[in-house]
C-alpha positions as CSV (number, residue, x, y, z in Angstrom):
1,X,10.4,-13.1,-18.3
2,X,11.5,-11.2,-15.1
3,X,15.3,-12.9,-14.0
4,X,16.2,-11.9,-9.9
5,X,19.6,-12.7,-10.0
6,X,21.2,-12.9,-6.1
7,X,24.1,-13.0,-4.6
8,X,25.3,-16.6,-3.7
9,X,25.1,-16.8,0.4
10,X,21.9,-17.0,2.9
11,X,19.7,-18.4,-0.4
12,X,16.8,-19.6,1.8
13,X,16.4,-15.7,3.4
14,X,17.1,-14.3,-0.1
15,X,14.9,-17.0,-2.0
16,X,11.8,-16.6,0.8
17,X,11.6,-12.6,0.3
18,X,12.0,-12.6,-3.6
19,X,9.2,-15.6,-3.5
20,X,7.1,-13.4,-1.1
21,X,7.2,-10.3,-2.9
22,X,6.8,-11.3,-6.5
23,X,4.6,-14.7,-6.0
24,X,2.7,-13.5,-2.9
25,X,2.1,-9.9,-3.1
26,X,2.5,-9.2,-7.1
27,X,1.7,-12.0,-8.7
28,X,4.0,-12.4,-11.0
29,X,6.1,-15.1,-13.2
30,X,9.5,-15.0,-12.6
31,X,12.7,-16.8,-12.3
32,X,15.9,-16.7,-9.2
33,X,19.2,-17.0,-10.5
34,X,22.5,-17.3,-8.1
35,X,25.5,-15.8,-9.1
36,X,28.3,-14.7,-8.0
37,X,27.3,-10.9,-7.9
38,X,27.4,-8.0,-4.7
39,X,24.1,-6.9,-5.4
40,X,20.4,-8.5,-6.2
41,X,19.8,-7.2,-10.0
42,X,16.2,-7.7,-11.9
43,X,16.8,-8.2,-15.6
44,X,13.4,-7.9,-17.5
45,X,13.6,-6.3,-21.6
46,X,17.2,-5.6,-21.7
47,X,16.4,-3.3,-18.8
48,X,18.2,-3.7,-15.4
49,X,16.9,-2.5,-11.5
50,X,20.0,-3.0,-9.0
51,X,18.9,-3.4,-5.3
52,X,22.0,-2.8,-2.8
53,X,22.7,-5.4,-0.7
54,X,23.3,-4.3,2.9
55,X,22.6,-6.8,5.6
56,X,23.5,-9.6,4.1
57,X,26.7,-8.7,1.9
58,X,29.7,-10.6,2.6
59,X,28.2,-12.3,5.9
60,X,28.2,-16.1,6.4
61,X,24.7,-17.6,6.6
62,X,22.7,-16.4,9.8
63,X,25.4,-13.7,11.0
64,X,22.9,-11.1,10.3
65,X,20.7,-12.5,13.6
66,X,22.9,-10.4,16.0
67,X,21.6,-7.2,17.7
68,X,24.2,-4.7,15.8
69,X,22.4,-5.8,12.8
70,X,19.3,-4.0,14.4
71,X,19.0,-0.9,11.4
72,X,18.9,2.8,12.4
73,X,16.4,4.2,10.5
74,X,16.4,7.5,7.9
75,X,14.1,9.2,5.6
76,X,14.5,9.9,2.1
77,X,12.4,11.0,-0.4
78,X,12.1,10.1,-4.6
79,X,9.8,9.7,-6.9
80,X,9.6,6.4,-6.7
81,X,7.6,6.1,-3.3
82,X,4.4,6.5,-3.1
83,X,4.0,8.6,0.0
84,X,5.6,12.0,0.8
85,X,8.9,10.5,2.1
86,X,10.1,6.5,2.9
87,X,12.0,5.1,5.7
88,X,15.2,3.3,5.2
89,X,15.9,0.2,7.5
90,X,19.2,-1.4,5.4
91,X,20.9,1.3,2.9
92,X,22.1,4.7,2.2
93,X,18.8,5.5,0.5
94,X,19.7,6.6,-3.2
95,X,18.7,6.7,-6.3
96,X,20.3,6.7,-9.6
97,X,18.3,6.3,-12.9
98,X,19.2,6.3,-16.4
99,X,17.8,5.3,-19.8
100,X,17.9,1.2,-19.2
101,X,18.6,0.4,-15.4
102,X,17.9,2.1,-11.9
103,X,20.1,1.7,-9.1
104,X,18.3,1.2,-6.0
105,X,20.2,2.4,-2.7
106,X,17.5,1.2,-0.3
107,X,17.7,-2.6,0.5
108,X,14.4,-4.0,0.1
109,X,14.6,-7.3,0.4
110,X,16.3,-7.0,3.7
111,X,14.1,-4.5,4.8
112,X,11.0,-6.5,4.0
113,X,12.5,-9.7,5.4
114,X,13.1,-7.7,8.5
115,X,9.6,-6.7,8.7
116,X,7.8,-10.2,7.8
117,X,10.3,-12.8,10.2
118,X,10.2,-10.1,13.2
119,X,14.2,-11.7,13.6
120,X,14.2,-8.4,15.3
121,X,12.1,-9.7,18.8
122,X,14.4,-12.7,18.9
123,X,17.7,-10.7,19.8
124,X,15.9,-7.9,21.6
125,X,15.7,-9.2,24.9
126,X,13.3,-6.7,27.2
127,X,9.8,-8.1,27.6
128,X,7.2,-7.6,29.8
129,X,5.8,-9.2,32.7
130,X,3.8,-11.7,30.4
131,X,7.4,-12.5,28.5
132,X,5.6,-10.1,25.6
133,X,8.0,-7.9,23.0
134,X,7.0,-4.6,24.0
135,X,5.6,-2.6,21.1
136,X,7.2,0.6,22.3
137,X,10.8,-1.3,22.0
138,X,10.3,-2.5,18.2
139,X,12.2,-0.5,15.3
140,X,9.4,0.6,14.0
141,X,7.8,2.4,16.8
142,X,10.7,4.1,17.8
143,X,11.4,5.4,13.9
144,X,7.6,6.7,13.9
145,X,6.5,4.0,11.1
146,X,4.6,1.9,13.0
147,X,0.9,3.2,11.8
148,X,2.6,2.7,8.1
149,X,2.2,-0.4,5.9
150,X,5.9,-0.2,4.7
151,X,6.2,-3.4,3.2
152,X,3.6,-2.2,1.1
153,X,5.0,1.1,0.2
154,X,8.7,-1.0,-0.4
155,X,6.2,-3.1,-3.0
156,X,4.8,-0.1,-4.5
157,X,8.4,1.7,-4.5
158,X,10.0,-1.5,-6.7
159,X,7.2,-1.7,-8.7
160,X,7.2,2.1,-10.1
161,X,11.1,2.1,-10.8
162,X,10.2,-1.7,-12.9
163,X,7.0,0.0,-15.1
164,X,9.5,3.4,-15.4
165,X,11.7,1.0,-17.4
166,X,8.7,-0.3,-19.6
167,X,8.1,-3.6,-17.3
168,X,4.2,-4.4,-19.0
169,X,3.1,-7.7,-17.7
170,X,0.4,-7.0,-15.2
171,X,0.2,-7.6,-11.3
172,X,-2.5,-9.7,-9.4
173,X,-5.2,-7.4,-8.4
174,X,-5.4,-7.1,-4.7
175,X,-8.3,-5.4,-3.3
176,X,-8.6,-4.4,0.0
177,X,-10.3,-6.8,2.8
178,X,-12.1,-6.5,6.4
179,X,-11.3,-9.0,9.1
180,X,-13.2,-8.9,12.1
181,X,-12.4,-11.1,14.6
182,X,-13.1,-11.9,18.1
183,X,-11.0,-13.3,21.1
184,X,-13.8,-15.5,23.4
185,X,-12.2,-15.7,26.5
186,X,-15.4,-16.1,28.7
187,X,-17.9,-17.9,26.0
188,X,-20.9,-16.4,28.8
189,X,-20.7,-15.0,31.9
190,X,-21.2,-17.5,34.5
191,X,-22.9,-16.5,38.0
192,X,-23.9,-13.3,36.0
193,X,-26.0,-12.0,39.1
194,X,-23.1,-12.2,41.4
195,X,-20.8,-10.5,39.4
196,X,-22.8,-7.9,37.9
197,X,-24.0,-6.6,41.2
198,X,-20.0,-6.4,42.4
199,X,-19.4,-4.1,39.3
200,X,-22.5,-2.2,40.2
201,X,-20.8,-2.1,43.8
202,X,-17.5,-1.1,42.5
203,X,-19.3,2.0,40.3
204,X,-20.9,2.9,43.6
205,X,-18.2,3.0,45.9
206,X,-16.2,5.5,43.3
207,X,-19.5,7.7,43.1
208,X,-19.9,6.7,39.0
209,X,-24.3,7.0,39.0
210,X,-24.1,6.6,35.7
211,X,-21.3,3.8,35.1
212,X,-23.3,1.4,37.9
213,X,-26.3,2.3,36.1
214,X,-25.0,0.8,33.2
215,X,-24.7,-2.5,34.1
216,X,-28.2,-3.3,35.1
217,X,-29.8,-4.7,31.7
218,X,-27.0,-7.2,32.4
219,X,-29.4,-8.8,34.9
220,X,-31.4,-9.6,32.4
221,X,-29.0,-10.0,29.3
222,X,-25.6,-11.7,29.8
223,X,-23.1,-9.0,28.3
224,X,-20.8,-11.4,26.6
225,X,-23.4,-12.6,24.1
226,X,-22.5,-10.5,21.7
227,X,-22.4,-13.0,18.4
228,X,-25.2,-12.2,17.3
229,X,-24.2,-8.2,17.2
230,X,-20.7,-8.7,15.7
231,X,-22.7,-11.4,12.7
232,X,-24.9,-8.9,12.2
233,X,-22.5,-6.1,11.6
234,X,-20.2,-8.2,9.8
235,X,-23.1,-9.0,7.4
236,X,-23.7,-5.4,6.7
237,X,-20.1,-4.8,6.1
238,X,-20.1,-7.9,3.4
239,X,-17.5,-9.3,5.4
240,X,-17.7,-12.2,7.8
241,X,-16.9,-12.6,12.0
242,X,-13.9,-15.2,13.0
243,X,-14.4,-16.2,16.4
244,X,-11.6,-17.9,18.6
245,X,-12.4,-19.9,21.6
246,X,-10.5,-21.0,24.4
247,X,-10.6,-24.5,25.6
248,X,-8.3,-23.4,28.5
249,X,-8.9,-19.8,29.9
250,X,-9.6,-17.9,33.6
251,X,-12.9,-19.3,33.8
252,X,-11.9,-22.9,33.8
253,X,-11.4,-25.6,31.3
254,X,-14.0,-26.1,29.0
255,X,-13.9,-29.9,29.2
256,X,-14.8,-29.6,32.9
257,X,-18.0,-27.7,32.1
258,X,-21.4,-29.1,33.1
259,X,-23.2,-30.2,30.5
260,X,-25.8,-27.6,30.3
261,X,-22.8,-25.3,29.9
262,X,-21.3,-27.7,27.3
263,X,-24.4,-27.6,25.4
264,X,-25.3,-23.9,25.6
265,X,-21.6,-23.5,24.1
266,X,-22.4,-25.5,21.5
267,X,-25.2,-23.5,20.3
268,X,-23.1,-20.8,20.2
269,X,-20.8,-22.3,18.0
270,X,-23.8,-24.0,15.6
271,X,-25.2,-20.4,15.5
272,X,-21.8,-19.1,14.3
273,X,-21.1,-21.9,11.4
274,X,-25.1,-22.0,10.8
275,X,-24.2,-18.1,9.8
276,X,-21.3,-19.0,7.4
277,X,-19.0,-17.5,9.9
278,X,-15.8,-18.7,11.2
279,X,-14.4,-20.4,14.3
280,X,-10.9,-20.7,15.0
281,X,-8.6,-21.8,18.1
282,X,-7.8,-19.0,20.9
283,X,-4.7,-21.0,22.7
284,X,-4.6,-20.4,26.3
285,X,-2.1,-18.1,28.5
286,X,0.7,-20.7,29.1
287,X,0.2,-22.4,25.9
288,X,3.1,-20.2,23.6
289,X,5.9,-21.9,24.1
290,X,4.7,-25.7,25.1
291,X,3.7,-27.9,22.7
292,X,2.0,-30.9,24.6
293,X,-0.5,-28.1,26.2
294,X,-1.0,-26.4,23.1
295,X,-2.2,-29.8,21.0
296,X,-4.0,-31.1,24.3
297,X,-5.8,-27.4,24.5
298,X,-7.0,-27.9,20.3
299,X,-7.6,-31.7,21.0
300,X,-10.2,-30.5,23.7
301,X,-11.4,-27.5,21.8
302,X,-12.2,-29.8,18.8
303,X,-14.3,-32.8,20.6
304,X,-17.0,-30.4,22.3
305,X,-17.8,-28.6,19.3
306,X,-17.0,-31.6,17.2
307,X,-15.2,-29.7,14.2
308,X,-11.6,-28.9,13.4
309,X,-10.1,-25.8,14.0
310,X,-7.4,-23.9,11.3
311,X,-6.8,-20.4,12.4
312,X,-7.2,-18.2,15.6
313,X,-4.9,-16.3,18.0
314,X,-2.7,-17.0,21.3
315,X,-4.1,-15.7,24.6
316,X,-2.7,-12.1,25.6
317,X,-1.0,-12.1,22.7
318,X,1.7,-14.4,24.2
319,X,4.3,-15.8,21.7
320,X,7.7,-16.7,21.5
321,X,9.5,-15.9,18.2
322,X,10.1,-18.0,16.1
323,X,8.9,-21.2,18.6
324,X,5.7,-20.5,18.6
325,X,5.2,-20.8,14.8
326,X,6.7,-24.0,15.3
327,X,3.6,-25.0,17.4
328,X,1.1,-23.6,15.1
329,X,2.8,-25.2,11.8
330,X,3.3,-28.7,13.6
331,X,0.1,-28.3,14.4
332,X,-0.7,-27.6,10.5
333,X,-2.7,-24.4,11.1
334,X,-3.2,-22.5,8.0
335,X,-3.7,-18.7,9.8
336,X,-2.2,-17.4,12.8
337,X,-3.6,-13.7,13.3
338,X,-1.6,-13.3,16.9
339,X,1.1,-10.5,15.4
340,X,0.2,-7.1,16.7
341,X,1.8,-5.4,19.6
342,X,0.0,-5.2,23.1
343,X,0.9,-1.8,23.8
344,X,0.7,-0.3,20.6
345,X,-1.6,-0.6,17.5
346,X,0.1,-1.3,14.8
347,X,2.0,-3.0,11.4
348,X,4.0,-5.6,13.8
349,X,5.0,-7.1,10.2
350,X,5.0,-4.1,8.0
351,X,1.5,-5.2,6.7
352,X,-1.6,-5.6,6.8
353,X,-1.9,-8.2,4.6
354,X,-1.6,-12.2,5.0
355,X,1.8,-13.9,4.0
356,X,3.6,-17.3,4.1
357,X,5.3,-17.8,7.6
358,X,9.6,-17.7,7.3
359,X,11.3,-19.5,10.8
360,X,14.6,-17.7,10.6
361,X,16.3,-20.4,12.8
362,X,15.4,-23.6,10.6
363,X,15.2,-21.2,7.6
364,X,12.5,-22.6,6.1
365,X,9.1,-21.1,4.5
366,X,6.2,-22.6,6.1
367,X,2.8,-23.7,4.8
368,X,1.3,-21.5,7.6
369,X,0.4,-17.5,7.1
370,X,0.1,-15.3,9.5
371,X,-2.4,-12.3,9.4
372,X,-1.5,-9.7,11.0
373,X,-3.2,-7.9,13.8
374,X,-3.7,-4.6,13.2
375,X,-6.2,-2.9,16.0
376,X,-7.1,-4.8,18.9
377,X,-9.4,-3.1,21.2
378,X,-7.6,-3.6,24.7
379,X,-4.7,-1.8,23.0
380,X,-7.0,1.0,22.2
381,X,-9.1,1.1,25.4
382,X,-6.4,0.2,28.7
383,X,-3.0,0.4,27.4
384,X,-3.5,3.2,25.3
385,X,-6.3,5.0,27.3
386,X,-7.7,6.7,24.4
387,X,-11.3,8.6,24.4
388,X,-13.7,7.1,22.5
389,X,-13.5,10.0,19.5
390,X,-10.1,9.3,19.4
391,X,-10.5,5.0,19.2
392,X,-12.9,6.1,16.3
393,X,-10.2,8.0,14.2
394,X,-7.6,5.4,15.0
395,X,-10.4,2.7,13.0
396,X,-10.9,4.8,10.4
397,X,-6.9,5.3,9.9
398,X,-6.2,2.1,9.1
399,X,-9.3,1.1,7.3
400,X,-8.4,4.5,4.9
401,X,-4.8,2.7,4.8
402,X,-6.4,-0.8,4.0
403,X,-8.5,0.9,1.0
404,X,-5.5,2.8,0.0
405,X,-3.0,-0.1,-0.3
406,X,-5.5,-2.9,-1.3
407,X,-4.3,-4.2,1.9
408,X,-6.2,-6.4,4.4
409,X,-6.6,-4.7,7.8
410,X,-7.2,-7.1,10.5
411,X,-9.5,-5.6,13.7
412,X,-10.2,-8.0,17.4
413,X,-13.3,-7.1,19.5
414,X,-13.6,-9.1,22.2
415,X,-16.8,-10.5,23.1
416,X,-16.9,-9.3,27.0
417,X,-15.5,-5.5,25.9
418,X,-19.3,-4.1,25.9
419,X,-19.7,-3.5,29.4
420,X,-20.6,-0.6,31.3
421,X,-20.4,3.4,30.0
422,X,-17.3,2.9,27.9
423,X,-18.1,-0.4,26.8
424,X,-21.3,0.8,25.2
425,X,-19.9,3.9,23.6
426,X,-17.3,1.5,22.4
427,X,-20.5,-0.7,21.1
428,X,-21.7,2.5,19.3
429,X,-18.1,3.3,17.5
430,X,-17.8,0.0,16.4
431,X,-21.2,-0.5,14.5
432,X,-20.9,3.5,13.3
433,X,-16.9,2.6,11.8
434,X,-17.6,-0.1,9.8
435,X,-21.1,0.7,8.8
436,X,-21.0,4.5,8.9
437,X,-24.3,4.6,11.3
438,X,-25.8,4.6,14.8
């Protein structure tokens, strides 16, 4: 049997990271013991691993949540870690081994915890004009291991020093997964004509021939129906769409729609279950930190398309940490997938993969997950301006990552980003990443 043994003050951070890493993420059976010790020890076969214990040692419960407690990151290398080098949030990084115990100078549970709560956006105060953590201002960006999985390599990194002592009990067998999903801000574009010929005008006035050109098939096809595309490519990827709609967004509340418009949503959304797909809850641009408008929002979501809704994504990417958890747990949610940086693509969390949701404030594990967002295509296309070549090597990246770590990698295409010359290049790139064709 595999014994932690931790150190006696902030149990529910220390007990939520241990649960998360050996229930969650390995799989194992295992058993936490308090005692009155300076560092976290596992005791499996008369063998010991000793973790330091940086952030938390000798603090009072909840001390750590001040901004000097914000790490400066270093690199080390050992032969522990699975890549060429690993970054060290909480630590001084070394490693001492002998015959029956390795002493482990990098604190992961810290490190991970830091990674999974994001207790990091809640004492940095600079946001954006949307009230948005700016990528560009997280740790993890700044220390250049942002496009790295690192709770995943901190896994990997305990779990070589535990089989180097002779640990034989096996580990779940993760495998790596494809999430596709789709933010349906504008469910169909409404007075298509008039607003198709103003893009068309736009084009013209700038001298783009071949942009305004592009638009005109819209007159005959609306350019946000684009379910049936992402259904069919998610099929051929044996892996399924999850599309969140808005009940709330810039085109106007859904419940105010005519009923035509109510009922060609509705198809939409009986084409996407009829499919086996999924349909989630897209919360709209004010809705982040306000309960009442969130719950009124799902309410209104729920009674057009008459089915209840368990996952999805806030609007812009809004949220408010930890509060809006809060909404989405009260709201008993199983997935959020709203955790990836506006700016910047990206491991917000440290991972890829899904995990149980920690509010550092009530310190208490929720039933909720979040999935992280890894690549969302606004990032790619406006913030970060990148040529379509270059969006196509950033999607490879991280699915290589996702196959390398068994990891889930989580992607968002919206439904309205296939418009004009980009858009349908973008269209191209997308089918040719995930299915390696035209």
């Amino acid at each position: 049997m595999l014994v932690v043994y931790i150190p006696n003050n902030n149990l529910p951070e220390r007990e939520y990271v241990i649960n998360t890493i050996f229930g969650e993420f390995l799989g194992l059976d295992f058993q936490i013991r308090k005692a009155n010790i300076a560092s976290t020890k596992l005791s499996f076969n008369n063998k010991i691993i000793e973790i330091v214990d940086s952030l938390w040692k000798g603090k009072e419960d909840m001390d750590y949540l001040r901004l000097d407690n914000i790490p400066s990151v270093k690199y080390v290398t050992n032969k522990f870690a699975v890549e060429k080098d690993i970054p060290v949030l909480y630590g001084d990084g070394n490693i001492d081994e002998s015959e029956d115990s390795i002493y482990c100078g990098i604190d992961i549970f810290a490190s991970i915890f830091f990674m999974l709560t994001r207790w990091e956006e809640s004492v940095v105060s600079k946001l954006d004009e949307h009230e948005r953590f700016i990528g560009k201002e997280s740790v993890a960006y700044k220390a250049g291991f942002l496009n790295r999985p690192i709770v995943n390599e901190y896994i990997e990194l305990l779990w070589n020093m535990m089989v180097a002592l002779g640990y034989e009990d096996n580990r779940c067998d993760r495998t790596f997964k494809l999430v596709l999903t789709h933010d349906i801000d504008f469910p169909f574009m409404r007075y298509r004509f008039l607003r198709i010929s103003k893009y068309i005008a736009n084009c013209l006035m700038r001298f783009h021939l071949n942009d305004a050109l592009s638009y005109f098939p819209f007159y005959l096809q609306d350019p946000y129906d684009t379910y049936d595309f992402f259904m069919d490519v998610s099929e051929m990827a044996d892996t399924e769409s999850h599309f969140y709609f808005m009940s709330d967004g810039p085109d106007k509340r859904l419940i105010n729609y005519s009923t035509g418009e109510k009922k060609r949503f509705r198809s939409i959304v009986d084409n996407i279950t009829k499919r086996g797909h999924e349909v989630g809850f897209h919360p709209g641009y004010a809705s982040f930190f306000n309960n009442i408008t969130w719950r009124k929002e799902k309410e209104e979501l729920e009674s057009v398309i008459n089915t209840k809704v368990l996952e999805g994504r806030q609007h812009y990417l809004r949220f408010k940490m930890p509060e809006t958890f809060v909404l989405w747990e009260e709201n008993r949610m199983e997935y959020d997938s709203t955790l990836s940086y506006f700016d910047v693509e990206g491991f917000r969390c440290g991972t890829g993969d899904s995990f149980p949701v920690f509010n550092f404030i009530e310190r208490k594990t929720y039933k909720l997950k979040e999935r992280p967002l890894i690549v969302m295509d606004a990032t790619l296309v406006s913030y970060r301006d990148y040529t379509i070549e270059k969006i196509r090597n950033v999607l490879e990246n991280y699915l290589v990552l996702g196959k390398k770590y068994r990891m889930q990698i989580t992607f968002l295409f919206h439904n309205s980003s296939f418009m004009g010359k980009k858009g349908c290049a973008l269209k191209k790139i997308y089918r040719k990443v995930l299915l390696g064709s035209e």
